[in-house]
NUTI-596580 format. One line per field, with one value per residue: x, y, z of N, C-alpha, C in turn; chain; residue number from 1; residue in one letter. Coordinates in Angstrom, 1 decimal. Atoms other than C-alpha are relative to their C-alpha. Example, Ala and Ser with C-alpha at 12.3 -4.5 7.8 and 13.67 -1.06 7.14 Angstrom:
2
n_x <- (0.9_-0.9)
n_y <- (-1.2_-1.1)
n_z <- (0.0_0.0)
ca_x <- (12.3_13.7)
ca_y <- (-4.5_-1.1)
ca_z <- (7.8_7.1)
c_x <- (0.9_-0.8)
c_y <- (1.2_1.1)
c_z <- (0.0_0.8)
chain <- (A_A)
n <- (1_2)
res <- (a_s)
This chain:
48
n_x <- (-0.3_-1.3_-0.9_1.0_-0.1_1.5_-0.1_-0.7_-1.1_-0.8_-1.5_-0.8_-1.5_-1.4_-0.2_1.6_0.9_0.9_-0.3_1.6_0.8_1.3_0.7_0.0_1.1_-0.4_-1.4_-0.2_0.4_1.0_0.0_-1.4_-0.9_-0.5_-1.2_-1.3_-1.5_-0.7_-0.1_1.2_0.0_1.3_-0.9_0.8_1.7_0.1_1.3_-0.3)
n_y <- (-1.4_-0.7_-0.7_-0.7_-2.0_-0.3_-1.2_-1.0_0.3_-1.6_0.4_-1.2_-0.3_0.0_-1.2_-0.1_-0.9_0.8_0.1_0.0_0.7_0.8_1.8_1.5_0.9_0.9_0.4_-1.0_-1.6_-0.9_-1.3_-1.1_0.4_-0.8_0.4_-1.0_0.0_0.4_-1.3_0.5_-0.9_0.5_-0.6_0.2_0.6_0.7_1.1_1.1)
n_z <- (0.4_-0.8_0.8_0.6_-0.7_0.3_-0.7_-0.1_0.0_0.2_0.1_-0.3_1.2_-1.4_-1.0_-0.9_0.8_1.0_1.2_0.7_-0.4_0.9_-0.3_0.6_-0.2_0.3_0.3_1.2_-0.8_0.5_-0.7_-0.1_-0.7_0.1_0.2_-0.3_0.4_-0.9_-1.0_-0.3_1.0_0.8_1.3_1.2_-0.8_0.8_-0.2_0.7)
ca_x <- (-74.5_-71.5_-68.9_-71.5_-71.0_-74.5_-74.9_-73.2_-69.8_-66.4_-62.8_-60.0_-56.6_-53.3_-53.3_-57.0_-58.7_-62.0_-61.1_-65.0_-68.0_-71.4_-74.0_-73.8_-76.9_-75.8_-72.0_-73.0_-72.2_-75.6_-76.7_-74.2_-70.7_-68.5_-64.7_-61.4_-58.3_-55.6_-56.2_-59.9_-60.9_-64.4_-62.9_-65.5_-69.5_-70.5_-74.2_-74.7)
ca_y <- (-50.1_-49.8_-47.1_-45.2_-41.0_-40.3_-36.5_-33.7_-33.7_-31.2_-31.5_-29.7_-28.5_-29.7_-26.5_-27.3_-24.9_-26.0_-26.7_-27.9_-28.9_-30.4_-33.4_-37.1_-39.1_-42.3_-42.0_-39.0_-35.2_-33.2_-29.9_-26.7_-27.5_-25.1_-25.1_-23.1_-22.2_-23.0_-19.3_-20.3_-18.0_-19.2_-19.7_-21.6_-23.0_-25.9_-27.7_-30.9)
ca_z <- (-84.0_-81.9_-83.1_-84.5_-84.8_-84.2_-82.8_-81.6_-82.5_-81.7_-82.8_-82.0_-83.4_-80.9_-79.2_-77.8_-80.0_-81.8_-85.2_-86.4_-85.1_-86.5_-86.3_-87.7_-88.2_-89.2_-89.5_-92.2_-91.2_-91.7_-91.0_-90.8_-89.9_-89.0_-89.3_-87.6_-87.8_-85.2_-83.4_-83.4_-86.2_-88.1_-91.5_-93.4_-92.7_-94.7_-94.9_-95.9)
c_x <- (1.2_1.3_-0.6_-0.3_-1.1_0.0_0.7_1.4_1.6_1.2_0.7_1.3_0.8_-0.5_-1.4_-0.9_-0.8_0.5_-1.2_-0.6_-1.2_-0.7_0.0_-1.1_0.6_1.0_-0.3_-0.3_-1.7_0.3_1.0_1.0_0.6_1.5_1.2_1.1_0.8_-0.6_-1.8_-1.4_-1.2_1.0_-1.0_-1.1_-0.4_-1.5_0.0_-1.4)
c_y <- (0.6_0.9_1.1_1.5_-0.2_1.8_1.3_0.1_0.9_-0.7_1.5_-0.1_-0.7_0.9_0.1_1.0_-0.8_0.3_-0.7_-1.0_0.0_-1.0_-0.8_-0.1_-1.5_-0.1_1.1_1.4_0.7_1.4_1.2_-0.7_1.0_-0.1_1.4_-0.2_-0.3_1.7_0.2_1.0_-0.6_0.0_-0.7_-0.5_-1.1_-1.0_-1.2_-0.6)
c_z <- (0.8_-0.7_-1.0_-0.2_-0.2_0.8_-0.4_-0.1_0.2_-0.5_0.2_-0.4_1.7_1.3_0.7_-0.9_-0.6_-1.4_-0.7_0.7_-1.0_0.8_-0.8_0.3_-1.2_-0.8_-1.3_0.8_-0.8_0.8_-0.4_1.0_-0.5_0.6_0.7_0.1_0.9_0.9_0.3_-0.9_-0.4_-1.7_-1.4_1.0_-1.4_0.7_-0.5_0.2)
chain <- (A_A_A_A_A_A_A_A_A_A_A_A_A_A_A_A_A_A_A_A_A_A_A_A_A_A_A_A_A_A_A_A_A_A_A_A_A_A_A_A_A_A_A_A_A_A_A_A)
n <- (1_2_3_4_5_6_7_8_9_10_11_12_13_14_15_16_17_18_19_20_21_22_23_24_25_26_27_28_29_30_31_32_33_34_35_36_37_38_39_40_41_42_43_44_45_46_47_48)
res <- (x_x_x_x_x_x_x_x_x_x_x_x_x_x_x_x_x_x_x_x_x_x_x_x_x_x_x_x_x_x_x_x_x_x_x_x_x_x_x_x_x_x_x_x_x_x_x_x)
């Protein structure tokens, strides 16, 4: 199972800002994930 997103996961724009976080359980986003804009803005929320 190596390579595996399992968890807690963040990303971020260039500029270091969060641009969306969420959880994977087996390589699939679940849960609320929530998404930003370069200035770190909330700009959408998405469940899955």
């Amino acid at each position: 199972m190596s390579g595996e997103w399992i968890g807690r996961w963040k990303f971020y724009h260039k500029n270091k800002k969060l641009k969306a976080n969420g959880n994977y359980e087996d390589g699939n986003k679940i849960g609320e994930w929530k998404y930003y804009d370069e200035q770190g803005n909330l700009i959408k929320t998405e469940k899955y």
